[in-house]
NUPAPA-219065 format. One line per field, with one value per atom (N, C-alpha, C): residue in three letters; y, x, z; atom name; residue number from 1; chain. Coordinates in steps of 0.02 Angstrom, whole numbers. Layout:
REM residues N
resn: c(ALA; ...)
north: c(Y; ...)
east: c(X; ...)
up: c(Z; ...)
name: c(CA; ...)
resi: c(NUM; ...)
chain: c(A; ...)
//
This chain:
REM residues 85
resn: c(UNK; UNK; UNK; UNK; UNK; UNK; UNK; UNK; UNK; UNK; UNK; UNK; UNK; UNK; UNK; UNK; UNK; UNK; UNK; UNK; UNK; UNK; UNK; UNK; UNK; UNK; UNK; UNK; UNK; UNK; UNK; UNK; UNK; UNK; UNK; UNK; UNK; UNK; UNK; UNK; UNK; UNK; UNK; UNK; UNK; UNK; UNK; UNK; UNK; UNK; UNK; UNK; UNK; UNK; UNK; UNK; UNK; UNK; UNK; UNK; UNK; UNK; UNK; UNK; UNK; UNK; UNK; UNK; UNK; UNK; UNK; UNK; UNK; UNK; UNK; UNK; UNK; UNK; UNK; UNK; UNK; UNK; UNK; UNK; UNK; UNK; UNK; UNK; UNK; UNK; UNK; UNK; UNK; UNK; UNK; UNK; UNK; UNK; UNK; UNK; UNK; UNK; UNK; UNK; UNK; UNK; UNK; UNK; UNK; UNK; UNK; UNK; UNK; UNK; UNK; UNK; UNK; UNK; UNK; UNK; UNK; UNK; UNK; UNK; UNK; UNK; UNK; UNK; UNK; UNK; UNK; UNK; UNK; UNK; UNK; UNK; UNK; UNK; UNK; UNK; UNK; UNK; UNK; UNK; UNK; UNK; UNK; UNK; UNK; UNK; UNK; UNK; UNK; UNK; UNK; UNK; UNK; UNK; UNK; UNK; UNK; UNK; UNK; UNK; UNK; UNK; UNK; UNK; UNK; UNK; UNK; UNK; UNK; UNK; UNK; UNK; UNK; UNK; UNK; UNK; UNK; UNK; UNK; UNK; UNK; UNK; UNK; UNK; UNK; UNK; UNK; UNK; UNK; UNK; UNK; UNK; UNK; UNK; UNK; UNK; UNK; UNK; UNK; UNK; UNK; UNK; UNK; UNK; UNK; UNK; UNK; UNK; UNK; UNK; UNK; UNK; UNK; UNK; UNK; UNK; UNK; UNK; UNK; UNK; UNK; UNK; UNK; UNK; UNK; UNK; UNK; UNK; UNK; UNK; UNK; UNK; UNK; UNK; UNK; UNK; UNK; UNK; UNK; UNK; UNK; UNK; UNK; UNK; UNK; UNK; UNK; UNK; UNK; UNK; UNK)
north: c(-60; 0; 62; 111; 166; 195; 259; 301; 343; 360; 405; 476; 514; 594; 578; 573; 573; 629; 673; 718; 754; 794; 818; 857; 833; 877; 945; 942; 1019; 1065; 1059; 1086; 1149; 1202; 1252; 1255; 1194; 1200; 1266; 1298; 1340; 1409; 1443; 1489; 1561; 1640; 1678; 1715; 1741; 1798; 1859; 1904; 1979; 1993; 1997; 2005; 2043; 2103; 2123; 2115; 2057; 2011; 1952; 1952; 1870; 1909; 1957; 2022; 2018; 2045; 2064; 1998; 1944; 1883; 1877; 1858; 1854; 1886; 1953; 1999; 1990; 1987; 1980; 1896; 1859; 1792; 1784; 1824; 1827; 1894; 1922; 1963; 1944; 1873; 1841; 1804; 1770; 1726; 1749; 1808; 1855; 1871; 1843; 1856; 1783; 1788; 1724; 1678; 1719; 1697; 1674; 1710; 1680; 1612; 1606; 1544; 1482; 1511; 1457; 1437; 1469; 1450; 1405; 1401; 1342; 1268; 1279; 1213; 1219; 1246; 1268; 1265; 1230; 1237; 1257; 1347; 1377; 1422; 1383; 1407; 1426; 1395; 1404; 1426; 1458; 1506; 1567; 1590; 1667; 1726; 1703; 1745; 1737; 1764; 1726; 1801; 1775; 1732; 1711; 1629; 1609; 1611; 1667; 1667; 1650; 1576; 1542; 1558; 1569; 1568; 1532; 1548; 1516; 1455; 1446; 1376; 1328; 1341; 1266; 1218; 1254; 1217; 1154; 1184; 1143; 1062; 1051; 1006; 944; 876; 823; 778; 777; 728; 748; 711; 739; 739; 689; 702; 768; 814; 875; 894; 902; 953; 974; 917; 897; 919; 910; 927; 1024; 1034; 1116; 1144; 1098; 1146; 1138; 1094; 1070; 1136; 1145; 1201; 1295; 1292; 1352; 1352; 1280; 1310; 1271; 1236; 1207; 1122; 1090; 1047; 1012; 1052; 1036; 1021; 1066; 1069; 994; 983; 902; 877; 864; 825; 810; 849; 860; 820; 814; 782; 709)
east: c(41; 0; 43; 9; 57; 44; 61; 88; 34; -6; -33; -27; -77; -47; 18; 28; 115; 143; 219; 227; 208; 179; 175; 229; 244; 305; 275; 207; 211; 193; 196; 211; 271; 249; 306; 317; 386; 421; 446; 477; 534; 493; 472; 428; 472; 458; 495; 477; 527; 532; 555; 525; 555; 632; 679; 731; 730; 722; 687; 653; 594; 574; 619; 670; 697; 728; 765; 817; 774; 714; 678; 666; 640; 636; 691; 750; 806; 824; 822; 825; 763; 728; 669; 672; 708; 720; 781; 832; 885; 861; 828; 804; 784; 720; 685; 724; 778; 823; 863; 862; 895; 859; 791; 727; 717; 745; 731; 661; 626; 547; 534; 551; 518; 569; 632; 649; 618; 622; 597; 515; 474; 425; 419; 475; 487; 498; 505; 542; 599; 653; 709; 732; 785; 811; 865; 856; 911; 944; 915; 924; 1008; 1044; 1127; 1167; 1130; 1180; 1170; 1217; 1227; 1192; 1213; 1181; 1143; 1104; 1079; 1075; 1082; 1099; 1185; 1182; 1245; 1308; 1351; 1418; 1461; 1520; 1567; 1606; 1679; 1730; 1735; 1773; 1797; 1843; 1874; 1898; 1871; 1806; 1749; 1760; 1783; 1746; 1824; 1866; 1946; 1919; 1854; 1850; 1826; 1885; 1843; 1800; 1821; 1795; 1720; 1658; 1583; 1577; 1643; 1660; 1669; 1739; 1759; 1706; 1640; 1589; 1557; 1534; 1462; 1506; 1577; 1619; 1606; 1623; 1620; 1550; 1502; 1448; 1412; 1431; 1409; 1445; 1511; 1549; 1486; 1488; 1439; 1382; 1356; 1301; 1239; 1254; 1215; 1198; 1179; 1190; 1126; 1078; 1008; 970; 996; 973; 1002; 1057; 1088; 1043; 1042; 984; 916; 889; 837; 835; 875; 891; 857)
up: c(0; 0; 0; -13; -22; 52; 59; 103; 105; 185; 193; 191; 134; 144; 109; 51; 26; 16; 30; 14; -57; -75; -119; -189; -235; -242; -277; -318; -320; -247; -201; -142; -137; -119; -94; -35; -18; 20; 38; 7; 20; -7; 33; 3; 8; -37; -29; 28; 93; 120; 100; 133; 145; 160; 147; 176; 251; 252; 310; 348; 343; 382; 424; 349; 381; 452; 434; 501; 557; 553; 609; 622; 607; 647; 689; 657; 697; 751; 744; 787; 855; 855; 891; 933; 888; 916; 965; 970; 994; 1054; 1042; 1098; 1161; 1118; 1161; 1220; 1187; 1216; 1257; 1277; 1340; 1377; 1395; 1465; 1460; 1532; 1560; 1559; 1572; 1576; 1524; 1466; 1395; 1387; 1429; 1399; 1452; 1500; 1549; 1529; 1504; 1489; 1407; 1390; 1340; 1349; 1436; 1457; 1465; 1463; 1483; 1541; 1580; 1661; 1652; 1659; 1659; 1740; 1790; 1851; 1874; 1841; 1880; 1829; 1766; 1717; 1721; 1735; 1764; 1717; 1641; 1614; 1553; 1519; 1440; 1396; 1315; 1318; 1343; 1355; 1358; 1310; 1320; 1266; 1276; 1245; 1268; 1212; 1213; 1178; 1124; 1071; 1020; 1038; 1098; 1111; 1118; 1140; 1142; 1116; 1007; 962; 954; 1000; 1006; 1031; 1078; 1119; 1045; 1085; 1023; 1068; 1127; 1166; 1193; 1178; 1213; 1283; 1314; 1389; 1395; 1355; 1402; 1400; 1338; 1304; 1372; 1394; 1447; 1502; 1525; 1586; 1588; 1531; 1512; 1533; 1508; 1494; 1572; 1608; 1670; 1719; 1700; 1715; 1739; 1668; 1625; 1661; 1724; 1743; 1724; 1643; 1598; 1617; 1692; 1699; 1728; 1737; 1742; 1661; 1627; 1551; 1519; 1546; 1519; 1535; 1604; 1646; 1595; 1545; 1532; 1470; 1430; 1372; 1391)
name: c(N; CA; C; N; CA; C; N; CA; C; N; CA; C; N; CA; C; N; CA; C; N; CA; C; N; CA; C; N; CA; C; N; CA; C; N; CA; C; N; CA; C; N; CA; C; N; CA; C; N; CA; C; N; CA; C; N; CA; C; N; CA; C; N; CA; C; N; CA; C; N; CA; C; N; CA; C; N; CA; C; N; CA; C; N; CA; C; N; CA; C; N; CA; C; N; CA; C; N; CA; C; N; CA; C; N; CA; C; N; CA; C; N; CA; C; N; CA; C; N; CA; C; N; CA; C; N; CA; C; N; CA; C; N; CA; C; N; CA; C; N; CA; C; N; CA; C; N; CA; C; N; CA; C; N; CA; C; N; CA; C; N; CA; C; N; CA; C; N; CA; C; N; CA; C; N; CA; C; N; CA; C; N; CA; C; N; CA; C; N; CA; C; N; CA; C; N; CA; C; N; CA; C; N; CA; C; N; CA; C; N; CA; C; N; CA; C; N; CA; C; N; CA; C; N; CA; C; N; CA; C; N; CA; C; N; CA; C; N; CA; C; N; CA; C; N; CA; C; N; CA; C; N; CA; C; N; CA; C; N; CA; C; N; CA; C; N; CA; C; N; CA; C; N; CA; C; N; CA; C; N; CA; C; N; CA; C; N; CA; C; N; CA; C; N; CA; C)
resi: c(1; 1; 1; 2; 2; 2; 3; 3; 3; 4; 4; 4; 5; 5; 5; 6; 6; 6; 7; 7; 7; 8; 8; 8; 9; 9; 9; 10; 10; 10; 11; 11; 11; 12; 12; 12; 13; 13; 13; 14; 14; 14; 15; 15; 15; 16; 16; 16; 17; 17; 17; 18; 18; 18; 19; 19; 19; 20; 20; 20; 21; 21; 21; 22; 22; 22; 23; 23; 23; 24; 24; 24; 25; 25; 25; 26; 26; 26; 27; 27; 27; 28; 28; 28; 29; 29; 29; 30; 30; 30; 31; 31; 31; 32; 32; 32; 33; 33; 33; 34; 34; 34; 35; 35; 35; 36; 36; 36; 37; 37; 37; 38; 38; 38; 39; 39; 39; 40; 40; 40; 41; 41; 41; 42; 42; 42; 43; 43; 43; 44; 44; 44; 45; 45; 45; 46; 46; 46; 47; 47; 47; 48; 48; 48; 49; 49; 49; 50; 50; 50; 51; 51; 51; 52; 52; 52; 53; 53; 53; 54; 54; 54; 55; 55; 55; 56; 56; 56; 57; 57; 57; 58; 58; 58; 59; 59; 59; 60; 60; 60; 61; 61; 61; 62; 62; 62; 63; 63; 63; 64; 64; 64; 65; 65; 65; 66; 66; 66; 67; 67; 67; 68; 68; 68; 69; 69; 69; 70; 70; 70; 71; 71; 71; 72; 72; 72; 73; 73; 73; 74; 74; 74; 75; 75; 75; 76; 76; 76; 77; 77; 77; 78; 78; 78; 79; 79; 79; 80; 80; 80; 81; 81; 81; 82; 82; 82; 83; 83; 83; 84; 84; 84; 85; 85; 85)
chain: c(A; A; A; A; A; A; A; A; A; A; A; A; A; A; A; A; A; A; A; A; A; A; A; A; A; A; A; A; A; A; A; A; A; A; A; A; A; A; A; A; A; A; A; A; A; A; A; A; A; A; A; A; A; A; A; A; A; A; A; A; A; A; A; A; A; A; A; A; A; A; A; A; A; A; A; A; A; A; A; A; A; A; A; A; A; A; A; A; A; A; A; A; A; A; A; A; A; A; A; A; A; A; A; A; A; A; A; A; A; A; A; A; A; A; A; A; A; A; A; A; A; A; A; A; A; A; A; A; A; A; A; A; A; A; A; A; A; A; A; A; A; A; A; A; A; A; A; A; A; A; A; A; A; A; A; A; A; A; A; A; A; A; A; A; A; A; A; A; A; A; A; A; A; A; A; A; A; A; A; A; A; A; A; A; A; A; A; A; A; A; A; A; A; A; A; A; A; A; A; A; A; A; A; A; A; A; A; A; A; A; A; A; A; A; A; A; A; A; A; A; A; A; A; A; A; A; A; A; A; A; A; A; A; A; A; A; A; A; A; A; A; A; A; A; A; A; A; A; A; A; A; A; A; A; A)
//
């Protein structure tokens, strides 16, 4: 049997934005993400990070091991949010 609802291909996936829209989304999304409330009300346990959003160095991206990653980010505060995964 076939497939319920099959993707459609004449479907517009990929539809055009505003350029200026796409900005102000972004902008407005990264805003959001600096009041706590709006993140905690996503589900978020951000109780023991000092600040949001959270900005970590360009050395991070040095780590190969997912040990140091989770050691680091547990560091940062970010260790209830592991928990959550």
């Amino acid at each position: 049997g076939g497939m319920f609802s099959p993707t459609k291909t004449w479907r517009r996936w990929h539809r055009c934005v505003n350029i200026t829209q796409k900005r102000h989304a972004v902008a407005t999304a990264l805003a959001a993400s600096s009041l706590p409330p709006l993140v905690m009300a996503r589900g978020h346990r951000i109780g023991e990070v000092s600040e949001l959003p959270l900005v970590v160095s360009d050395g991070l991206e040095s780590l190969t091991k997912t040990k140091q990653a989770v050691e680091t980010l547990k560091k940062l505060g970010c260790g209830e949010e592991l928990q959550r995964l």
